[in-house]
DSSP file (Angstrom, degrees, kcal/mol; ACC not computed):
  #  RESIDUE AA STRUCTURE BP1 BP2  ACC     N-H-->O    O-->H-N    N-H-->O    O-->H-N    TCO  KAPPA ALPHA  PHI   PSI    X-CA   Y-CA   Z-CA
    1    1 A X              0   0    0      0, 0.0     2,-0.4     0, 0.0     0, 0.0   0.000 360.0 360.0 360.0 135.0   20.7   -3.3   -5.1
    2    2 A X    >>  -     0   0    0      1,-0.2     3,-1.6     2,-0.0     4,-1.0  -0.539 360.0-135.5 -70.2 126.6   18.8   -0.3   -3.5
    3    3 A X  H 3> S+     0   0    0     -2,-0.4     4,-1.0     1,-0.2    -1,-0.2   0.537 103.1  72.1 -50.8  -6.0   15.8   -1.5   -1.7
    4    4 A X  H 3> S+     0   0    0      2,-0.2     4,-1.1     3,-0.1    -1,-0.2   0.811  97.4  53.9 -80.5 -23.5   13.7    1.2   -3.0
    5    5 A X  H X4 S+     0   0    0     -3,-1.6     3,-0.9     1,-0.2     4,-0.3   0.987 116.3  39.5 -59.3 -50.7   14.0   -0.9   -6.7
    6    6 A X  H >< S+     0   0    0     -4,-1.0     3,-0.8     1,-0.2     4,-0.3   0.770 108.3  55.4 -54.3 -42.2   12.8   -3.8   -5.1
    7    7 A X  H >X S+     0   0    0     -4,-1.0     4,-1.7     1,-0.2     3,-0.6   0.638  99.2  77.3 -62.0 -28.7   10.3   -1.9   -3.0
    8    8 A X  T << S+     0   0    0     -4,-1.1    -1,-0.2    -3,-0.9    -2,-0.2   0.706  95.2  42.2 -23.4 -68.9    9.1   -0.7   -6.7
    9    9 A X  T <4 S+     0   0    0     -3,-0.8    -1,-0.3    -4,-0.3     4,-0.3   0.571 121.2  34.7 -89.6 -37.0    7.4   -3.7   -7.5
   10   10 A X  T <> S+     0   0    0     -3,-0.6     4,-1.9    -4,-0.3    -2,-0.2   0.418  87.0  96.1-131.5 -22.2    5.5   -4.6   -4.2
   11   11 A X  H  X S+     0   0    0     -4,-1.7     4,-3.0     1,-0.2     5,-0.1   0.739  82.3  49.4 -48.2 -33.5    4.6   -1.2   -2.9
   12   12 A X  H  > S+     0   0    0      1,-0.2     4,-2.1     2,-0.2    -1,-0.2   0.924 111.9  51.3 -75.5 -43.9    0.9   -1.0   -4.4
   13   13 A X  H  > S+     0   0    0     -4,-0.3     4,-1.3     1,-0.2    -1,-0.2   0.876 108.7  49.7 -77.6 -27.7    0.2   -4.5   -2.9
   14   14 A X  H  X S+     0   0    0     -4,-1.9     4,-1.9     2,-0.2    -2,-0.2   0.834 110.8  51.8 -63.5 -25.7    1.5   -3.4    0.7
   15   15 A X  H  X S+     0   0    0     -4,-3.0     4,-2.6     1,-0.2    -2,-0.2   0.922 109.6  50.1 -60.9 -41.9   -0.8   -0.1    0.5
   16   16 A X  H  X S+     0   0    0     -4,-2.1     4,-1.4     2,-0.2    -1,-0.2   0.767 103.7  53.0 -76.4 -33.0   -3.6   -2.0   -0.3
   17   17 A X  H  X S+     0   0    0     -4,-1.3     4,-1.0     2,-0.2     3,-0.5   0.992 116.2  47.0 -62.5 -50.7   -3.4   -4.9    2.6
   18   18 A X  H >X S+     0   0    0     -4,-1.9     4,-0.9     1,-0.3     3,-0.7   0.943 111.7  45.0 -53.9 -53.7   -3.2   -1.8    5.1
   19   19 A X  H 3< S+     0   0    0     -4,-2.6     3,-0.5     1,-0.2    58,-0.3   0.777 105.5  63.6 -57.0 -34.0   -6.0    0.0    3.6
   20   20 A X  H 3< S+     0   0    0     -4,-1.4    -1,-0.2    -3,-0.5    -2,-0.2   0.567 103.4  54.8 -76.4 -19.8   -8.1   -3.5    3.6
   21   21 A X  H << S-     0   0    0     -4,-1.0     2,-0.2    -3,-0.7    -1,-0.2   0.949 126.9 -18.4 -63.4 -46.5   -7.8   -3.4    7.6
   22   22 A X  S  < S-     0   0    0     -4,-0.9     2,-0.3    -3,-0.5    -1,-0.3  -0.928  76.2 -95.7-171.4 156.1   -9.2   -0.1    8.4
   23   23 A X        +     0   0    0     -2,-0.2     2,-0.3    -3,-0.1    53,-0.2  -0.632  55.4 175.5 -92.0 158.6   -9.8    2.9    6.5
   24   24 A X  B     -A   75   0A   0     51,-0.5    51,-0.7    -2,-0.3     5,-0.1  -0.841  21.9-118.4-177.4 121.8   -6.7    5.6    6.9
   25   25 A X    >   -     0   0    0     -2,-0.3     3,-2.1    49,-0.2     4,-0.4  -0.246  39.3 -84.3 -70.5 155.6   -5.3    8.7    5.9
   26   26 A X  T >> S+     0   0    0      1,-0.3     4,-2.6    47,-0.2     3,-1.9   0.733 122.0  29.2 -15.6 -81.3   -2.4    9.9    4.2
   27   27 A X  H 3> S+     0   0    0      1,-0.3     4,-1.1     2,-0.2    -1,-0.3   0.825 110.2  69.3 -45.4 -40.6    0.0   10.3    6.9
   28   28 A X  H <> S+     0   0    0     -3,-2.1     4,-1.0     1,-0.3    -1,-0.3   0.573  96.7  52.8 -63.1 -32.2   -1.5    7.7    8.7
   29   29 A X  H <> S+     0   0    0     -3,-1.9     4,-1.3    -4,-0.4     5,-0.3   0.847 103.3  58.0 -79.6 -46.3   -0.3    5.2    6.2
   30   30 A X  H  < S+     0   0    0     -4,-2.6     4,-0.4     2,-0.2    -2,-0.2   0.663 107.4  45.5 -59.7 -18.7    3.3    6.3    6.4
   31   31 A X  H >X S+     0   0    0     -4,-1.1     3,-4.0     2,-0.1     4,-2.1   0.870 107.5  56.6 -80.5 -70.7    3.6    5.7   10.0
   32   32 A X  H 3< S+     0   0    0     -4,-1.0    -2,-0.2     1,-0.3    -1,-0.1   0.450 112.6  41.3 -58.9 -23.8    2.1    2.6    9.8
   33   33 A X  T >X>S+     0   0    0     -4,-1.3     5,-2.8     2,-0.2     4,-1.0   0.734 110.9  54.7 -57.5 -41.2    4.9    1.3    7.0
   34   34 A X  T <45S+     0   0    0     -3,-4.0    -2,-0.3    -4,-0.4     3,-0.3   0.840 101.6  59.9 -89.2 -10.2    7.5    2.8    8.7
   35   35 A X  T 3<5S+     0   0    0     -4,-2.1    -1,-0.2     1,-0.2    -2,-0.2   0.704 103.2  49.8 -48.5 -24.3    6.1    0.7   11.4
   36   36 A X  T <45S-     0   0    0     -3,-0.9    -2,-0.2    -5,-0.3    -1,-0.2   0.585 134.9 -85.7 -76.4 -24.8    6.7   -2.5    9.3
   37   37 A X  T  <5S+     0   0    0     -4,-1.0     2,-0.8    -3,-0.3    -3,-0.1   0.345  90.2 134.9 158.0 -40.0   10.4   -1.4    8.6
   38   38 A X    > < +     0   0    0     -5,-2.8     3,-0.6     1,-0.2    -1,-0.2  -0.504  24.9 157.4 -99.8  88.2    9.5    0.4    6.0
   39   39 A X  T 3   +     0   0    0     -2,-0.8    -1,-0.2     1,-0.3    -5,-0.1   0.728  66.3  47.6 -99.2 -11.0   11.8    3.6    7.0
   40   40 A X  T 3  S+     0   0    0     -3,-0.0    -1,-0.3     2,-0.0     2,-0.3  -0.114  73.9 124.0-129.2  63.6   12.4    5.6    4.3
   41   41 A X    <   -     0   0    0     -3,-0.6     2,-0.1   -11,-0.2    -7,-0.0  -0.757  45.9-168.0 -73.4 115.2    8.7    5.6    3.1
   42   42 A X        -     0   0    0     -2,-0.3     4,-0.5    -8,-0.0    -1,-0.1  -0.181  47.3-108.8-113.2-143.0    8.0    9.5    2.9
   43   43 A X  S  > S+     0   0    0      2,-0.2     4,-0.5    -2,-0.1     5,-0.2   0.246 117.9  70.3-144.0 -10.7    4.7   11.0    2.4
   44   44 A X  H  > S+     0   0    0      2,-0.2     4,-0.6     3,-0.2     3,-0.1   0.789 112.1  43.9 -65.3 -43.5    6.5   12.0   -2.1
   45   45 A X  H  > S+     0   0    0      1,-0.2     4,-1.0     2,-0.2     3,-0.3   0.998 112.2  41.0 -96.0 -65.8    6.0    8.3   -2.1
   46   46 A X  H  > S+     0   0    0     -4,-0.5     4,-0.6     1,-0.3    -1,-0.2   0.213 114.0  50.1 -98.6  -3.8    2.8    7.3   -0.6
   47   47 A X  H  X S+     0   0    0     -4,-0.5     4,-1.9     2,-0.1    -1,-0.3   0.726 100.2  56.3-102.0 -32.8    0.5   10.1   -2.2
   48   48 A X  H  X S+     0   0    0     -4,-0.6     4,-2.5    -3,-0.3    -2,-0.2   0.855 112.5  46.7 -52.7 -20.8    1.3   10.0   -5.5
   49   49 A X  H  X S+     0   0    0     -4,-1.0     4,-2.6     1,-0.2     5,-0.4   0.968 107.6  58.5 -83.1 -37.9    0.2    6.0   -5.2
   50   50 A X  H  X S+     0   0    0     -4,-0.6     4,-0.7     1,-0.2    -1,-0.2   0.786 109.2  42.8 -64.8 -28.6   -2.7    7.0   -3.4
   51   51 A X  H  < S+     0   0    0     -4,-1.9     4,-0.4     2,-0.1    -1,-0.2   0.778 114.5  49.9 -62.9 -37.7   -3.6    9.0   -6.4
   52   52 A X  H >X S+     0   0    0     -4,-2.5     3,-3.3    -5,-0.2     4,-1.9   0.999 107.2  52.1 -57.4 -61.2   -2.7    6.5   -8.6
   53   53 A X  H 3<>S+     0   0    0     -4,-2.6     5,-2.6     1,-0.3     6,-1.5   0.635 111.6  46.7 -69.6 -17.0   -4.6    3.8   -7.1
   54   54 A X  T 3<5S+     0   0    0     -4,-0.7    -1,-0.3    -5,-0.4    -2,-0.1   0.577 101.4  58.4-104.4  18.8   -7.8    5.7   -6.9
   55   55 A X  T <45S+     0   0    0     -3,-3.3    -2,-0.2    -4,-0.4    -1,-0.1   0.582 107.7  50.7-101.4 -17.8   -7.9    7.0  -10.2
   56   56 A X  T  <5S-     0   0    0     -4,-1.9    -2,-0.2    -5,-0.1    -3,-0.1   0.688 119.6-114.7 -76.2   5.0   -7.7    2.9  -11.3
   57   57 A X  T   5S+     0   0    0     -4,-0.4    24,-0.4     2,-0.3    -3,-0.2   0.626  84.6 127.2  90.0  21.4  -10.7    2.5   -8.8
   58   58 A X  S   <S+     0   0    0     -5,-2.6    20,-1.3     1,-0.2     2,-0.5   0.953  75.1  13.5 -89.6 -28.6   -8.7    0.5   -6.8
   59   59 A X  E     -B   77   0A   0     -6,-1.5     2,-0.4    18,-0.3    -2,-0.3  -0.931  67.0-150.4-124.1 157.1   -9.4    2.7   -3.5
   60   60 A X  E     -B   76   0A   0     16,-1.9    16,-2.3    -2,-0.5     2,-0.4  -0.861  14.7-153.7-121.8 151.5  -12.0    5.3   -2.9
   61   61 A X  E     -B   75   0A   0     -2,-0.4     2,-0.5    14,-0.2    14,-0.2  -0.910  10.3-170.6-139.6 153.2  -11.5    8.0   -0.6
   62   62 A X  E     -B   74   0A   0     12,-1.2    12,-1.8    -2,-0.4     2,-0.2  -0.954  31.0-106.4-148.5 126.8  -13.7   10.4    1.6
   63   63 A X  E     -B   73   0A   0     -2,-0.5     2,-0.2    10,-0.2    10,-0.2  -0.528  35.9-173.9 -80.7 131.4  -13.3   13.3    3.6
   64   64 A X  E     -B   72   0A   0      8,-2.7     8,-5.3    -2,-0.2    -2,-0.0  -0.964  25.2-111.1-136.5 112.0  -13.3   12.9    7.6
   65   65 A X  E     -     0   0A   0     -2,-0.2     2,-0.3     6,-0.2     6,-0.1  -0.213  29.7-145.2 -17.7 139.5  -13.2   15.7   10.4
   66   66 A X  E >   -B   69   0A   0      3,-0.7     3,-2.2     5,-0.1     2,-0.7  -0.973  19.0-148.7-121.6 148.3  -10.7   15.7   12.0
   67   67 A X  T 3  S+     0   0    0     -2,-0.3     3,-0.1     1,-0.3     4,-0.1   0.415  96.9  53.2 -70.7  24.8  -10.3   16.5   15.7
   68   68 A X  T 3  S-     0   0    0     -2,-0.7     2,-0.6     1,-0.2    -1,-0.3   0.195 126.4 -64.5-139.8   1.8   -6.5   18.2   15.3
   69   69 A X  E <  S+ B   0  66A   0     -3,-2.2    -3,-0.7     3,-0.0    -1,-0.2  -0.957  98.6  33.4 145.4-137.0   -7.3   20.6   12.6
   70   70 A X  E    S-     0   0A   0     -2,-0.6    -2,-0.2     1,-0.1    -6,-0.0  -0.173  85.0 -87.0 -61.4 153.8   -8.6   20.2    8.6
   71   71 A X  E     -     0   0A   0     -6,-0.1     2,-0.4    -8,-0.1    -6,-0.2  -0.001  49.0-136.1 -62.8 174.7  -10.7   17.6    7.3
   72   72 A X  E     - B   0  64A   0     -8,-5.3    -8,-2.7    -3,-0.1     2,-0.6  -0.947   6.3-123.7-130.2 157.7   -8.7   14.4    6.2
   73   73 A X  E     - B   0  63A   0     -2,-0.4     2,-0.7   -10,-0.2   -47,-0.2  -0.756  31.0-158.4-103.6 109.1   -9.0   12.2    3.1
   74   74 A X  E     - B   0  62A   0    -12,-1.8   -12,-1.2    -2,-0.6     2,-0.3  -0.845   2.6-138.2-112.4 137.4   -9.6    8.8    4.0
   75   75 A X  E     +AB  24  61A   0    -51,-0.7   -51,-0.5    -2,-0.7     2,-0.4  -0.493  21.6 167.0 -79.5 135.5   -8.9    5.6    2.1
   76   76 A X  E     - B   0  60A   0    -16,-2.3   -16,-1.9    -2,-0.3     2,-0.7  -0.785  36.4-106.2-132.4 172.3  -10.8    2.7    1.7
   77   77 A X  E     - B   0  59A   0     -2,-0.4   -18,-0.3   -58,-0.3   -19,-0.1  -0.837  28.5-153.4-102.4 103.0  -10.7   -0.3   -0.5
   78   78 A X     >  -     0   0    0    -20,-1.3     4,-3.4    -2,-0.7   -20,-0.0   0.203  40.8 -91.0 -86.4-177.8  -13.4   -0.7   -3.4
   79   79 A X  H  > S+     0   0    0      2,-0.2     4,-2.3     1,-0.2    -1,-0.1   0.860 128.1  51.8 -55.3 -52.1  -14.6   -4.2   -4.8
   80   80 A X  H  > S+     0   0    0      2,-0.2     4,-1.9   -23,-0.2    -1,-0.2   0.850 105.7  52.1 -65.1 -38.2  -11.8   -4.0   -7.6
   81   81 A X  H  > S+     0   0    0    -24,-0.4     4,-2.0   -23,-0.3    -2,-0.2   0.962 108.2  54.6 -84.6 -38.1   -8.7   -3.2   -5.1
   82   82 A X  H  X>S+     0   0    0     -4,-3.4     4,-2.5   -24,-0.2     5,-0.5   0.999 115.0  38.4 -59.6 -46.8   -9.8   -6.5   -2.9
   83   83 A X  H >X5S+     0   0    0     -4,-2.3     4,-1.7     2,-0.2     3,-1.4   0.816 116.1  50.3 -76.0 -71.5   -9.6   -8.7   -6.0
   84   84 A X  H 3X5S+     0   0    0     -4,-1.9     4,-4.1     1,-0.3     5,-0.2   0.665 114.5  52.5 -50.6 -46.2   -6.2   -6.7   -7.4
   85   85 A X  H 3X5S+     0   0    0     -4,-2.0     4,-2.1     2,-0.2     5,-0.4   0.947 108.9  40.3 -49.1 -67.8   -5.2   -7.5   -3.7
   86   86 A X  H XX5S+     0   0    0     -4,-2.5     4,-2.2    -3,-1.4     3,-0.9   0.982 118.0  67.0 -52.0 -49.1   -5.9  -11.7   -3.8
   87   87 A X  H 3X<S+     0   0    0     -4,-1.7     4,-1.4    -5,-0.5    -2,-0.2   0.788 103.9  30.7 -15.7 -79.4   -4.3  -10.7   -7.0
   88   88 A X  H 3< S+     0   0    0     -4,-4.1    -1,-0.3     1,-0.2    -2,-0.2   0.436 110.7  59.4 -68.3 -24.6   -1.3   -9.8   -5.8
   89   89 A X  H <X S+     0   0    0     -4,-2.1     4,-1.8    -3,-0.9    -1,-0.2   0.717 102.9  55.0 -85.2 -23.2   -0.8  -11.9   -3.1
   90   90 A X  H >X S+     0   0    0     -4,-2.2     3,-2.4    -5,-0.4     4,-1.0   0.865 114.3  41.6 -54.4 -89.1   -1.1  -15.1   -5.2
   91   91 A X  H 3X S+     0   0    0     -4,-1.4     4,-1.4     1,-0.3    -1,-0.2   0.523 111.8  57.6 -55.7  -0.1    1.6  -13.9   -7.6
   92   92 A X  H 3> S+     0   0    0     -2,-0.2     4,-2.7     3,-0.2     5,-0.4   0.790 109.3  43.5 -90.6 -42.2    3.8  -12.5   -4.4
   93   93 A X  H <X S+     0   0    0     -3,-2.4     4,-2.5    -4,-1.8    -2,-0.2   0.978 116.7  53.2 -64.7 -33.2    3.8  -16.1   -2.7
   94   94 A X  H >X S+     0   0    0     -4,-1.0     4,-1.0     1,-0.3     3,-1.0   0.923 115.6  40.1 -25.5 -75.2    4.7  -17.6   -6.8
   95   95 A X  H 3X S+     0   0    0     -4,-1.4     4,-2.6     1,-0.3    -1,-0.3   0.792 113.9  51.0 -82.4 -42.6    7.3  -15.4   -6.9
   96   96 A X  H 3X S+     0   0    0     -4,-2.7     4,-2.2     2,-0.2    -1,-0.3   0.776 112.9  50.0 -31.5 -44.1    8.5  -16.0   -3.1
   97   97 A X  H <X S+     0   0    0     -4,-2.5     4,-3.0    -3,-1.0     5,-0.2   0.998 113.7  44.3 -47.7 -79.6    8.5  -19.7   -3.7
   98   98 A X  H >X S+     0   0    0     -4,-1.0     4,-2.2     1,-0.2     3,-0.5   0.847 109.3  49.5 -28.3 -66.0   10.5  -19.4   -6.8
   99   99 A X  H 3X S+     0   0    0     -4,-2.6     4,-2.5     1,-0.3    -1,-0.2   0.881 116.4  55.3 -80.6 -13.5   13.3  -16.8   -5.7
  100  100 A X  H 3X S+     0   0    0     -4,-2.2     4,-2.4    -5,-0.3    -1,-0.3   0.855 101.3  48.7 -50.6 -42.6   13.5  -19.4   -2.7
  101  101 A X  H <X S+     0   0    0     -4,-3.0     4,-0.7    -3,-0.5    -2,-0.2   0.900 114.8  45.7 -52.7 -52.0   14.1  -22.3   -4.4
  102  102 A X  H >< S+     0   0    0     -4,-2.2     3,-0.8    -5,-0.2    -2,-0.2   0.940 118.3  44.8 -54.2 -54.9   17.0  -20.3   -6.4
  103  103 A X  H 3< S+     0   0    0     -4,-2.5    -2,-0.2     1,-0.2    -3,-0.2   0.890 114.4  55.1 -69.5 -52.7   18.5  -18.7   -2.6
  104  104 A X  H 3<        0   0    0     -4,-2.4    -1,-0.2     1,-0.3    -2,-0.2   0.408 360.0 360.0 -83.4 -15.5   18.1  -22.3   -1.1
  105  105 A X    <<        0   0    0     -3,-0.8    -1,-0.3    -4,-0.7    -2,-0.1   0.421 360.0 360.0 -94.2 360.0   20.2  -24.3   -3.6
């Protein structure tokens, strides 16, 4: 199984724990994944979710100078993406438990 199916599922909830640190632009998020691991995270992947997720309100975004050239969009996390977030991390440990229990027997 490719790790991008898996990645599929789980992606939305890793954007949003990074964005719930520190507010951070495009690019900015794609190092910081492929800093987790996460190496063939391109920039095709990670702005269309960043579109998605703030047209459900789940991040809000704002334009920032920047000292290197054009302003930059930065993301932040609204009211709605912290609870989608506890959301999602409840049902990630569920389901972590579970596919352990299954791996472990």
């Amino acid at each position: 199984m490719k790790e991008t199916q898996l990645l599929k599922g789980v992606l939305d909830g890793c954007v949003l724990q990074i964005i719930s640190k520190k507010e951070i632009y495009g690019y900015e998020l794609v190092q910081e994944l492929r800093g987790y691991g996460f190496e063939t995270i391109v920039g095709g992947t990670i702005y269309p979710l960043l579109q998605k997720l703030e047209k459900q309100r789940l991040i809000k975004a704002e334009l920032k100078k920047s000292p290197d050239g054009p302003d930059r969009k930065y993301f932040s996390l609204t009211e709605a993406g912290e609870e989608y977030l506890n959301s999602f991390k409840q049902q990630w440990e569920n389901l972590v438990s579970k596919v352990e229990r299954i791996i472990e027997e």
